[in-house]
C-alpha positions as CSV (number, residue, x, y, z in Angstrom):
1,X,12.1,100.7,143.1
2,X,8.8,100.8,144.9
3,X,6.7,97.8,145.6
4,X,4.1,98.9,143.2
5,X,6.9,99.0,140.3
6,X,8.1,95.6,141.1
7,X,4.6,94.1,141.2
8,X,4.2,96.1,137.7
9,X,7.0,93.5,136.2
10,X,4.9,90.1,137.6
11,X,3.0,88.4,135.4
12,X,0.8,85.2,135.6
13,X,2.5,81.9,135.5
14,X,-0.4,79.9,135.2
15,X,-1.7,81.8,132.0
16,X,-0.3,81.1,129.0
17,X,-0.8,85.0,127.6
18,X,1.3,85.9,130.9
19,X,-1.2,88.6,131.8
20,X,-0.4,91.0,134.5
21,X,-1.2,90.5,138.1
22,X,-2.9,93.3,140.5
23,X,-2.4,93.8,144.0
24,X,-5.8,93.3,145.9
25,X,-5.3,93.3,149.4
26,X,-2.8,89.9,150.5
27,X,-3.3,88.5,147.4
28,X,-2.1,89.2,143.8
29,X,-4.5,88.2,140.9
30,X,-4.4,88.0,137.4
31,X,-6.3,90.6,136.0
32,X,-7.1,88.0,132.9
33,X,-8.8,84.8,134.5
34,X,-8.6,85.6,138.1
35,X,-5.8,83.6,139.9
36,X,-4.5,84.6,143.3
37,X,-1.5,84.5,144.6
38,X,-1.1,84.9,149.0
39,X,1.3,87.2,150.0
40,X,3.3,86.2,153.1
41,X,5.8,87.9,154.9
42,X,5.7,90.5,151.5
43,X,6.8,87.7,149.4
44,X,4.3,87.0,146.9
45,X,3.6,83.0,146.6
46,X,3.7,82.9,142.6
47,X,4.4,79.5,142.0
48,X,1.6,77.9,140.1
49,X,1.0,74.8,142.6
50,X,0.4,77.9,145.2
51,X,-2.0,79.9,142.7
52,X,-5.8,80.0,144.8
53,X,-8.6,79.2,142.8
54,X,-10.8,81.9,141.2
55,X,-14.0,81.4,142.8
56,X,-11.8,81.5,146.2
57,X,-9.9,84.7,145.2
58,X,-13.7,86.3,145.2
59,X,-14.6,84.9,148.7
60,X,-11.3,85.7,150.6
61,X,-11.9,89.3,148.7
62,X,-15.6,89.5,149.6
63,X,-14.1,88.6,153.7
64,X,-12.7,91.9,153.4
């Protein structure tokens, strides 16, 4: 299974809908209200007292 397919399978554990989650450079982020997630070591950091806030997600993207 490629990393892409197992990313596929993650979904938001801070939304209640569970939306998906998109891979956007070290960070995951929910493609419905924009929480990020770091990546470290290629373990994604999905634990909702770990989620970065949205208007964050936008500035560590915008770094980039």
């Amino acid at each position: 299974m490629t990393e892409e397919q197992l990313i596929e399978l993650l979904a938001c554990p801070i939304c209640e809908e569970r939306p998906k989650v998109q891979r956007k450079g070290d960070l995951l982020v929910c493609t419905l209200r924009g929480h990020g997630f770091k990546i470290v070591d290629g373990v994604p950091q999905m634990l909702p007292e770990d989620a970065v806030d949205p208007d964050k997600v936008k500035e560590l993207l915008n770094e980039s």
